[in-house]
N, C-alpha and C positions, 0 to 999 in steps of 0.2 A: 448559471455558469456550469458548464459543462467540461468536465476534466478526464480526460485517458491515458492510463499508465499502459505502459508496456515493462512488464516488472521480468525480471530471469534470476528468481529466489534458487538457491543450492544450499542442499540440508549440509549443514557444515558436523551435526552431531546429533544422535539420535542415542539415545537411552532406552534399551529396554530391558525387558525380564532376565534375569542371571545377576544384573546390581542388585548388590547387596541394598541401596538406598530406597531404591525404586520399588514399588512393588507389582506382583504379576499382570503384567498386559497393560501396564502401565508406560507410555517414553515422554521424554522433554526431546525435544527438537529444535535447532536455531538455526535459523535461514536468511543467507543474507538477501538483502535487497539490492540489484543494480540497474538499472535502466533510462527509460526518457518516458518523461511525461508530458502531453500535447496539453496545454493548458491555454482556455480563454481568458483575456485580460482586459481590462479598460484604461483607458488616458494614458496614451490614445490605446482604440480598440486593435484586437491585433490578435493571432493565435498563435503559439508562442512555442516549442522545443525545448523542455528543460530537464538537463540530469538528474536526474536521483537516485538517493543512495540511502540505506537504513538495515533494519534486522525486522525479524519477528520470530519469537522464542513461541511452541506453541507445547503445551504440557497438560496432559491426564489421559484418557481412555481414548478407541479411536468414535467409539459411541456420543460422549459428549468430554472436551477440552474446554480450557483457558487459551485464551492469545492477548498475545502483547504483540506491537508493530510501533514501532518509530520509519520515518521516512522523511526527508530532508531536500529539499530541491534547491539548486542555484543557477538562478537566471543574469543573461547580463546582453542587454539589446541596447544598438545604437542604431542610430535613426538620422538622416543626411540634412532632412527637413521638416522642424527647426533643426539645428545641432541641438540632438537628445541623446542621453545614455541615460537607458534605465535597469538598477542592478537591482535582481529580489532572492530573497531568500525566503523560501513556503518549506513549515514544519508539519508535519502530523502526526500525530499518537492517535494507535487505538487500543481500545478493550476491551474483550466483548468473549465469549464463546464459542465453539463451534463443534461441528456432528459428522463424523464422514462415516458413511457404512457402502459397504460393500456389495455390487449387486452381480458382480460374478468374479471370477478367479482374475480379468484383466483390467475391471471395469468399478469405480468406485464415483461416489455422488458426495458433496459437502456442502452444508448450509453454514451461515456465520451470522452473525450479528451483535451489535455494543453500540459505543458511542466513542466518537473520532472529534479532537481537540485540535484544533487548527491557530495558525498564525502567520505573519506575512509582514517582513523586512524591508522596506523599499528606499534605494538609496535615487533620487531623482535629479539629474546636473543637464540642466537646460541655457543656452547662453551662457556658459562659466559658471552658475550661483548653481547651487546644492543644497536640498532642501533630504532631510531624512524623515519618513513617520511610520510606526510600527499600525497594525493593525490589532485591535483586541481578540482575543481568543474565544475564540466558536466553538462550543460544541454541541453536536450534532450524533442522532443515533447512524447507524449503518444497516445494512443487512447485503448478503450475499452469497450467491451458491457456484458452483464448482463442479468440473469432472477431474478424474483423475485413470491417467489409460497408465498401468503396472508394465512394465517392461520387463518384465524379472522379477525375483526377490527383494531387490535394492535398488531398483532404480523406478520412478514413475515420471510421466508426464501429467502437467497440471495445468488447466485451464478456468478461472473464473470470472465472475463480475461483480463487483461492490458496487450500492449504490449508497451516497452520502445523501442522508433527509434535513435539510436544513430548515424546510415548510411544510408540514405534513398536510395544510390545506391547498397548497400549489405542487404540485408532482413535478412538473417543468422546471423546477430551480434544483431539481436533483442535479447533483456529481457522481457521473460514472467511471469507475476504477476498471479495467481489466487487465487482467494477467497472466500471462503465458510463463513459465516454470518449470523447472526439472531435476526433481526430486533424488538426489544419491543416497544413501543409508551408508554410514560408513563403520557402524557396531550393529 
């Protein structure tokens, strides 16, 4: 299954050196999540448009971080033939690390990777009867890297790729994330 985010994260808050709490060259950062994600589905097969929405808080050095990410999708397709409506709801969490270093004054590079906790809502009304069944939670590691073009001081552009390993002996059932972003600093 193959999945692509089109994510547009905006740093809502950035923390750095001058907090009293914080310490030097040290920020927390929280970015929200808005976008659509093209997601492949089955019964029936189908590729599918669906909103999502979430955060990711990321905190420590810009050498090597913590991140946190939640993100949330809801789907809701009807179909003429049979009379189908199928409504889904896909959760994810992740957690994992990450490294961004600087490779000139406008030009920065990021590595990532954890392990991403998945789940999936699905509400299914075929001929009038409705049938609900959740799926179990998967997890799976990640890994992913990134550029980041500085605009200024406070503002960057970000562009990366996640891919989600659910088989590490089959490569082809990876899930790829990509994310387009634009980063404000607003302390």
């Amino acid at each position: 299954m193959k999945v692509l985010y089109v994510l547009i994260p905006f740093t809502l808050l950035t923390a750095t050196q001058g907090q009293a709490a914080i310490p030097t060259g040290m920020s927390v950062t929280v970015q929200p999540i808005v976008g659509y994600s093209f997601e492949k589905k089955s019964n029936p097969e189908r590729r599918e448009r669906v909103f999502i929405y979430g955060a990711r808080v990321i905190a420590g050095y810009r050498i090597v971080s913590a991140e946190a990410e939640y993100t949330r999708g809801d789907s809701d397709a009807v179909y003429s033939n049979p009379d189908l409506r199928i409504k889904e709801l896909s959760e994810k969490a992740r957690l994992g690390i990450r490294s961004t270093y600087d490779l000139a004054s406008i030009l920065s590079v990021t590595a990532r990777g954890g392990g991403e906790a998945s789940r999936r809502t699905t509400e299914r009304t075929e001929a009038g009867v409705t049938t609900n069944s959740k799926s179990p939670t998967t997890i799976n590691p990640y890994l992913g890297a990134g550029l980041g073009f500085h605009l200024g001081s406070k503002v960057s552009l970000n562009a990366e790729v996640v891919a989600t390993i659910p088989d590490v002996t089959d490569l082809r059932q990876n899930e790829y994330t990509t994310t387009l972003g634009l980063t404000i600093s607003i302390f």
